[in-house]
C-alpha positions in Angstrom: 52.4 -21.0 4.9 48.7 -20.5 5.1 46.2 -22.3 2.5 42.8 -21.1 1.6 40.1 -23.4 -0.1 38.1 -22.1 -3.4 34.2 -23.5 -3.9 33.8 -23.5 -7.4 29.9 -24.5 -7.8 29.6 -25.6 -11.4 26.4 -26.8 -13.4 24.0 -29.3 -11.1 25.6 -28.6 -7.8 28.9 -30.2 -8.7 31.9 -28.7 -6.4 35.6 -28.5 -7.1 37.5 -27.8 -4.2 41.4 -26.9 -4.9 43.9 -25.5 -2.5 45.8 -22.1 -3.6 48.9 -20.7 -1.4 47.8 -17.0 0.2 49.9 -13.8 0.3 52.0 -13.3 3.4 49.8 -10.3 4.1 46.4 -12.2 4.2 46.5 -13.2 8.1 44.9 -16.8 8.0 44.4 -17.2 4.5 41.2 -15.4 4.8 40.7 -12.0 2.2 39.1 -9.3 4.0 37.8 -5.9 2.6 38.4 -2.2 3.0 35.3 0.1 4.4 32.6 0.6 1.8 33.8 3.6 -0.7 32.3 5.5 -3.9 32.7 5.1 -7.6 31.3 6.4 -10.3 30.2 4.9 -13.8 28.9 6.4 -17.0 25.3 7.9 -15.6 27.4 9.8 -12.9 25.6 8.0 -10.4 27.8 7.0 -7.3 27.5 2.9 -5.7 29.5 1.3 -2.7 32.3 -0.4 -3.6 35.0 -2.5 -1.3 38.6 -3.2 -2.1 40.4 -6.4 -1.3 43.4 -6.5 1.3 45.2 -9.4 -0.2 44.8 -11.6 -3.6 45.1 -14.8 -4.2 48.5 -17.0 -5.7 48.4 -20.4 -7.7 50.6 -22.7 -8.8 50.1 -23.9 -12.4 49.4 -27.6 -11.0 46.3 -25.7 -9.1 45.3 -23.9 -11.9 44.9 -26.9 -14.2 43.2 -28.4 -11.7 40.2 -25.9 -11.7 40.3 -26.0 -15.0 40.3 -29.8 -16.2 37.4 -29.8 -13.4 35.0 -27.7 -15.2 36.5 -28.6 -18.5 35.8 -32.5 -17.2 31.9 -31.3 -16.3 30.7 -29.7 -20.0 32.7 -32.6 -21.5 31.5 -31.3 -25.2 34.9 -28.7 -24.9 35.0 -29.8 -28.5 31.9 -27.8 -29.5 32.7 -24.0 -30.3 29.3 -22.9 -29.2 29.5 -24.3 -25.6 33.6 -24.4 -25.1 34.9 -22.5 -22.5 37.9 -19.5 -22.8 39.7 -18.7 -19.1 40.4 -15.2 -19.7 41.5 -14.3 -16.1 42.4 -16.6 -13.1 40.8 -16.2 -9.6 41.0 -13.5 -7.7 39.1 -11.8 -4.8 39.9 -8.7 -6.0 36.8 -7.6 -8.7 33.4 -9.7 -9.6 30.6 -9.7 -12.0 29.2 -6.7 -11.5 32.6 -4.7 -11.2 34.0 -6.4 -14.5 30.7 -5.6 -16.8 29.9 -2.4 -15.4 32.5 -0.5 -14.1 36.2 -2.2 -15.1 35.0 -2.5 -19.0 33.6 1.3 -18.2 36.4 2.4 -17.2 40.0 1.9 -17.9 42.3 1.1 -16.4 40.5 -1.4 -15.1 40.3 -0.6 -11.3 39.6 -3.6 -9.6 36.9 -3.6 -6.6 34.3 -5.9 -5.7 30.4 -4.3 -5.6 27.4 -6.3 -4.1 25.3 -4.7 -6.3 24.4 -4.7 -10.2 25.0 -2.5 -13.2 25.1 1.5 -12.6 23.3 1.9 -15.8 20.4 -0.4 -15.3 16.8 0.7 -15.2 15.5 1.5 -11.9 13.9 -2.3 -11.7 17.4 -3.5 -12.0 19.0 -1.6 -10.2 17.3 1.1 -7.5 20.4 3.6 -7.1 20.2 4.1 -11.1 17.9 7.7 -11.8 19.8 8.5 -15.4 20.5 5.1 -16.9 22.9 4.9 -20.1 21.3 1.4 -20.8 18.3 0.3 -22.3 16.7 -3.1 -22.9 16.7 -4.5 -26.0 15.1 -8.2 -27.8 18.3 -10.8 -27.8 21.9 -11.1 -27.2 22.3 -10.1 -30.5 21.2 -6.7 -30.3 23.0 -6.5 -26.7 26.7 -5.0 -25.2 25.7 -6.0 -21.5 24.0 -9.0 -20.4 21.8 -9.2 -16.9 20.9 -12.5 -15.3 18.1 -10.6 -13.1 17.0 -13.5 -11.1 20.5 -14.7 -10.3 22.2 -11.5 -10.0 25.0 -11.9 -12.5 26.3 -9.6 -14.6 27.8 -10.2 -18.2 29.8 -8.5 -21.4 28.7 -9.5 -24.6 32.0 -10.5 -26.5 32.5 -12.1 -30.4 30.8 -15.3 -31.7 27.9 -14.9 -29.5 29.3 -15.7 -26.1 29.9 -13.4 -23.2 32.7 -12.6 -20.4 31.6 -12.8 -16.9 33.4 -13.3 -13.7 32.4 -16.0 -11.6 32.6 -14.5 -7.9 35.6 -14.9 -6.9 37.1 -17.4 -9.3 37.9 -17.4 -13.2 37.0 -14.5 -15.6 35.2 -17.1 -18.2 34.2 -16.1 -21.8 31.4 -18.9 -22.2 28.0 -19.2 -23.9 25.1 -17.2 -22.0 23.5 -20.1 -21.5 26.3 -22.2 -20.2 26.9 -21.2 -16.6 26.8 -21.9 -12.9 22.5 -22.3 -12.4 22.5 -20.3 -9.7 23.1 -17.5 -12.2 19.0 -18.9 -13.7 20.6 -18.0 -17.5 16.6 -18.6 -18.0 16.1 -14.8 -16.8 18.4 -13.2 -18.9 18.0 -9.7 -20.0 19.6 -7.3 -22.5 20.8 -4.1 -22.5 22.6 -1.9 -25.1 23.9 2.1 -24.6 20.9 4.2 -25.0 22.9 7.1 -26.5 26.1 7.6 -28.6 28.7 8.8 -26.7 29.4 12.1 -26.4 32.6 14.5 -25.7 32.7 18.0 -24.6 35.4 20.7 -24.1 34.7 22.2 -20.5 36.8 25.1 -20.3 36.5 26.7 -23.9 35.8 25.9 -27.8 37.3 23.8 -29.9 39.9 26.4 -30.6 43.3 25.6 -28.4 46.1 28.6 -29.1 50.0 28.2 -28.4 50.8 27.3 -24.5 47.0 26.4 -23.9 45.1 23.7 -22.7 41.3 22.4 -23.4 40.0 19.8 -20.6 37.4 17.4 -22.0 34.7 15.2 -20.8 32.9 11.5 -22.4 29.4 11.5 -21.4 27.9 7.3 -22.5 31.0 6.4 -22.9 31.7 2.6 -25.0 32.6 -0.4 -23.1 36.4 -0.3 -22.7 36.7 2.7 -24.0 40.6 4.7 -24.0 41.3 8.5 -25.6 43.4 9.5 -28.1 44.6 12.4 -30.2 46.4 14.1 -33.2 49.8 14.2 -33.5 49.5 18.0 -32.9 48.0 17.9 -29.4 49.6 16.4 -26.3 47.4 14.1 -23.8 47.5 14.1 -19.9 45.7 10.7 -19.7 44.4 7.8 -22.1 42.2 6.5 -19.4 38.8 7.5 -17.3 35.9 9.8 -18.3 38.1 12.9 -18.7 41.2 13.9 -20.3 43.2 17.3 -20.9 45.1 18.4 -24.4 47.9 21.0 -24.8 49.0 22.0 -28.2 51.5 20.7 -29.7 51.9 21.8 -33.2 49.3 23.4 -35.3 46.5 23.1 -37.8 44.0 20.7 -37.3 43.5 18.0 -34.7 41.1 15.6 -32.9 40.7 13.9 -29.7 39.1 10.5 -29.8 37.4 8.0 -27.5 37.7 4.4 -28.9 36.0 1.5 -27.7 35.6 -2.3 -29.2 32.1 -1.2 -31.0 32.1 2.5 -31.7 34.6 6.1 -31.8 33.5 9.5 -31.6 35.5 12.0 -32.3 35.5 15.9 -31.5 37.5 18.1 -33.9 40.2 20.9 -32.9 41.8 23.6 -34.4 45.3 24.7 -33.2 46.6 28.1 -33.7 46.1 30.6 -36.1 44.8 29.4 -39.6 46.7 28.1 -42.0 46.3 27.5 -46.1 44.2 24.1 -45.3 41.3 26.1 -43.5 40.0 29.0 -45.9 40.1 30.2 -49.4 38.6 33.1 -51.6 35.5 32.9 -52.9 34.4 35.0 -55.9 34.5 34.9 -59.8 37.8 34.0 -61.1 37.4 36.6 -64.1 35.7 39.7 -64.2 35.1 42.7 -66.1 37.4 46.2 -66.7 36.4 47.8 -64.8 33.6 46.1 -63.0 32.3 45.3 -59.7 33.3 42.3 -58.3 32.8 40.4 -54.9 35.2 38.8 -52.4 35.1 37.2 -49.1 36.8 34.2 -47.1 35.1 30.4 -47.3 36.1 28.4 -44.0 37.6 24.9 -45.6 37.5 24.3 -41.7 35.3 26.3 -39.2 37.0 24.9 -36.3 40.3 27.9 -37.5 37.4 30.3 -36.8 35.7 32.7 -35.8 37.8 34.7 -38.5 38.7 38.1 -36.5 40.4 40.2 -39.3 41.0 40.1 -42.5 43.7 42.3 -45.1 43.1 42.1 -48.6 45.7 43.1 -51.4 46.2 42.4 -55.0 48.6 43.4 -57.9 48.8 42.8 -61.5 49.8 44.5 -64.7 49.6 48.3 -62.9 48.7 49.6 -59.9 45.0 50.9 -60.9 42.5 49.1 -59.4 40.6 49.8 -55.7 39.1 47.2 -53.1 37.2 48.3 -50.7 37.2 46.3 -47.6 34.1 46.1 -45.4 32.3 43.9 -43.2 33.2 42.4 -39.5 37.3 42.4 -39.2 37.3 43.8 -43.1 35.5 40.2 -43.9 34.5 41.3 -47.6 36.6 42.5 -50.3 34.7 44.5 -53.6 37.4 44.5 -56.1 37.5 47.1 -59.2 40.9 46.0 -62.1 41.4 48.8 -64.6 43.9 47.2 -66.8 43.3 44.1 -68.9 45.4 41.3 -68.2 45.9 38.6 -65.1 45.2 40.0 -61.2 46.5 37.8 -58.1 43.7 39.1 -54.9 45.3 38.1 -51.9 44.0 38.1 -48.3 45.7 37.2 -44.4 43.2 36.0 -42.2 43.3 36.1 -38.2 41.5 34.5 -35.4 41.6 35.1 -31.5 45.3 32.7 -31.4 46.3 36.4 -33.2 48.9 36.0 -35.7 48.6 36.5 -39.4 47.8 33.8 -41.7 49.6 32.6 -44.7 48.6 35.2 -47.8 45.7 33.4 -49.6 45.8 34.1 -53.3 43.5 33.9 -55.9 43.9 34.6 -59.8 41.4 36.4 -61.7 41.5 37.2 -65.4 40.5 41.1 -66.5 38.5 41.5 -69.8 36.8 43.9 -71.8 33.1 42.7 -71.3 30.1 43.2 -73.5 27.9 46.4 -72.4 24.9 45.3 -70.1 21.7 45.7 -72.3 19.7 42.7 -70.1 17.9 43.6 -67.4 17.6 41.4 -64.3 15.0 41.7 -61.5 14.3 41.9 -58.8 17.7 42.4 -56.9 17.7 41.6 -54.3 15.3 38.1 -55.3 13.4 36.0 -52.8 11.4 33.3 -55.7 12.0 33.7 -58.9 14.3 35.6 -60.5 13.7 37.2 -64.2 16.5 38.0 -66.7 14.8 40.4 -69.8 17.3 39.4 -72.7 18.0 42.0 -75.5 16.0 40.9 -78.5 17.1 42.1 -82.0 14.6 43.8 -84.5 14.8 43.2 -88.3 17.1 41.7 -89.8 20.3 40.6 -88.1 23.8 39.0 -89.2 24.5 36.9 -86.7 21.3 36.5 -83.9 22.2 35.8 -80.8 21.9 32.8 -79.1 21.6 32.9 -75.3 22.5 31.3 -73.0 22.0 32.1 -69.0 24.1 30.9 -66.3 23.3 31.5 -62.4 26.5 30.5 -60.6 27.5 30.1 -56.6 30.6 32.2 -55.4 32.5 28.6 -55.3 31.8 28.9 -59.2 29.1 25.8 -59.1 26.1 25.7 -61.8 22.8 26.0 -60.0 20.5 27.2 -63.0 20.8 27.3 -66.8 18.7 28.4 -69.6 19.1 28.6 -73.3 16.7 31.4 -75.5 17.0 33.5 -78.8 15.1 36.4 -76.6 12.5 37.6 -74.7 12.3 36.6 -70.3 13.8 33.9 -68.5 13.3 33.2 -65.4 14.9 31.1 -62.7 13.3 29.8 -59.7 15.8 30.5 -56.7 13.2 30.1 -53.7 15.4 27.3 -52.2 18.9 28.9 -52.7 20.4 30.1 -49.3 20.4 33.6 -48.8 24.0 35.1 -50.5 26.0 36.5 -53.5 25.4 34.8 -57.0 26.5 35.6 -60.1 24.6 35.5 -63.4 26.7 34.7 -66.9 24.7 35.7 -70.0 26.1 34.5 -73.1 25.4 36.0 -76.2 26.7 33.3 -78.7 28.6 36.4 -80.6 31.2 37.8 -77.5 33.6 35.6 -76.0 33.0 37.2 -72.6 29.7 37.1 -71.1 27.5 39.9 -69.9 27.5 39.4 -66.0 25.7 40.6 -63.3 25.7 40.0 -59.1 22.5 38.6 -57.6 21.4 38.9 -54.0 19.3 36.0 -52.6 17.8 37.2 -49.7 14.2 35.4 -47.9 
């Protein structure tokens, strides 16, 4: 039975020395290490790295014995700022560095012991570092990673102001920063938080996955301790490292996900063709006999597109009206209902998964309309947009009372004006370039006079 002794060098030089039984395959009780080898952290920068042969063993007499000697040393345990937490027991296997840096990095947490400090550091921490992910900030409070630069220790900032650090070879400690072995010099701490949010990207193609395919994606600054996750709808190679891959598993829409204790980011899929939830028709919802009326498809979620193709139908009370389809894949619809009474205008939609859609339908009432005796200019309009409103002369029974209404195609308000006659006008400057639709309300008819307005800059 072999024994190997553990220096623990607490506060003021004090040493504990405890006795630990070895693994059979550590000849002599003495850990060795494995030729120097690379890994890689968030920057994409590689740094040596050794493996242990052999880890250490310990009863639970010899590990309450390290512990009731540091324990014994603070003597304030008591206190919640300076009491101690032994999150880990020794080990040879990982240190400082590896635990802040690379193992909260990088999950699982692949143990290996480096000699030097964070990957991420500035290049007067750390002189391999070109891209750093890190940057210094005022206090502990601001901070994810703690660096004692003149001791060469590394640290994790964890809950209620403390930190995690491993101590060499011996206990992973959550303690106070200012609480450790001297040797650390807690004096010359510094602070670092991630410089940029994370960020994932799909490597081999959009964010649209068809049946039987497969998306690989990438987490660039990735969050300390950070895992990946996804819909229900999408199946995941691998919860762990800086890339994963997704199959489909379903349809509709999905994410992928990279959590960490402090932040998520998310990057949003669609599987399959599109469904109801991703699109609707946009247009007036009642129009004139006889009238000119536009259609096209709204993306509810543009992740279903780029739409491809498009087929438009509708039917109602008879069979005479027209569309005419036009635009990319058939994208606009201008529909013309000769019969008074309740129209359903559906439309199947495609994208490059192929397969039709679900038929979209939208209801639109048919009415006779008063006769357009207001003139509105100019069409198209870049600034302001001027409606010339039929005026009566002499007397009149019933004047009219108007009132003008410039609607989106999603049927929002965006401009109103009330006037017996005469011009109004309506600034449109910042509208975005599109269809409108101006109501003008006489006060007399029931239906209003209408007319389609192009915003173009």
């Amino acid at each position: 039975m072999k024994i190997i002794v553990l220096n623990i060098i607490l506060l003021y030089g004090l040493v504990l020395n405890a006795y630990a039984q070895s693994l059979p395959n550590c000849p002599g009780g003495i850990v060795t290490y494995s030729s120097d080898f690379i890994i890689y952290a968030c920057n994409g920068i590689g740094l040596l790295a050794k493996s242990a042969t052999c880890d250490f063993t310990h009863s639970p007499a010899e590990i309450a014995l390290l512990k009731s000697g540091i324990l014994d040393f603070y003597g304030n345990v008591a206190n919640p700022i300076n009491a101690w937490d032994f999150i880990a027991n020794p080990t040879p296997t990982y240190n400082c560095h590896s635990y802040a840096w690379y193992q909260t990095e990088v999950l699982p947490m692949d143990r290996v012991w480096l000699e030097y400090p964070a990957f991420c550091f500035p290049s007067e921490v750390n002189s391999f570092s070109t891209a750093t992910c890190y940057t210094e900030v005022d206090n502990f409070m601001q901070a994810e990673k703690l660096f004692y630069f003149k001791g060469g220790h590394s640290a994790v900032m964890a809950d209620s102001g403390k930190v995690i650090s491993k101590w060499g070879a011996h206990f992973l400690i959550k303690h106070h920063p200012k609480t450790c072995d001297p040797e650390y010099q807690p004096d010359s701490l510094r602070y670092y938080k991630r410089k940029t949010p994370p960020i994932i990207e799909a490597t081999n193609g959009g964010a649209l996955i068809c049946s039987g395919e497969s998306r690989n994606f990438k987490v660039t600054n990735a969050p300390p301790m950070f895992t990946w996750s996804a819909s229900s709808n999408l199946k995941l190679s691998s919860m762990f490292g800086y890339t994963t891959t997704v199959s489909a598993n379903g349809s509709g829409a999905g994410w992928v996900r990279v959590s960490g204790p402090t932040m998520t980011v998310q990057y949003d899929i669609w599987i399959g063709p599109p469904t109801l939830a991703a699109f609707y028709i946009a247009g007036p919802d009642y129009a004139c006999l006889s009238g000119y009326d536009y259609y096209y498809v709204q993306m509810l979620n543009s992740k279903a597109g780029p739409l491809t193709n498009h087929s438009w139908t509708a039917y109602g009370p008879s069979s005479n009206y027209n569309l005419v389809q036009y635009g990319p894949g058939n994208a606009y619809c201008n529909a013309i209902f000769n019969t008074v009474g309740f129209w359903t205008l559906e439309v199947q939609v495609q994208n490059a998964c192929g397969g039709w859609s679900p038929k979209y339908q939208k209801n639109i009432w048919v009415d006779w309309c008063r006769g357009a005796s207001s003139s509105v200019y100019p069409n198209p309009v870049s600034d302001v947009l001027f409606v010339d409103l039929d005026t009566p002369e002499g007397d009149v029974k019933t004047p009219p009372a108007y009132d003008v209404r410039l609607y989106d195609g999603q049927g929002n308000l965006l401009r109103q004006q009330s006037a017996a006659g005469g011009t109004v006008w309506f600034n449109v400057s910042n509208l975005p370039d599109g269809v409108y639709y101006l109501h003008i309300y006489d006060g007399i008819n029931v239906k209003p006079e209408m007319h389609q307005v192009v915003v173009q800059h």
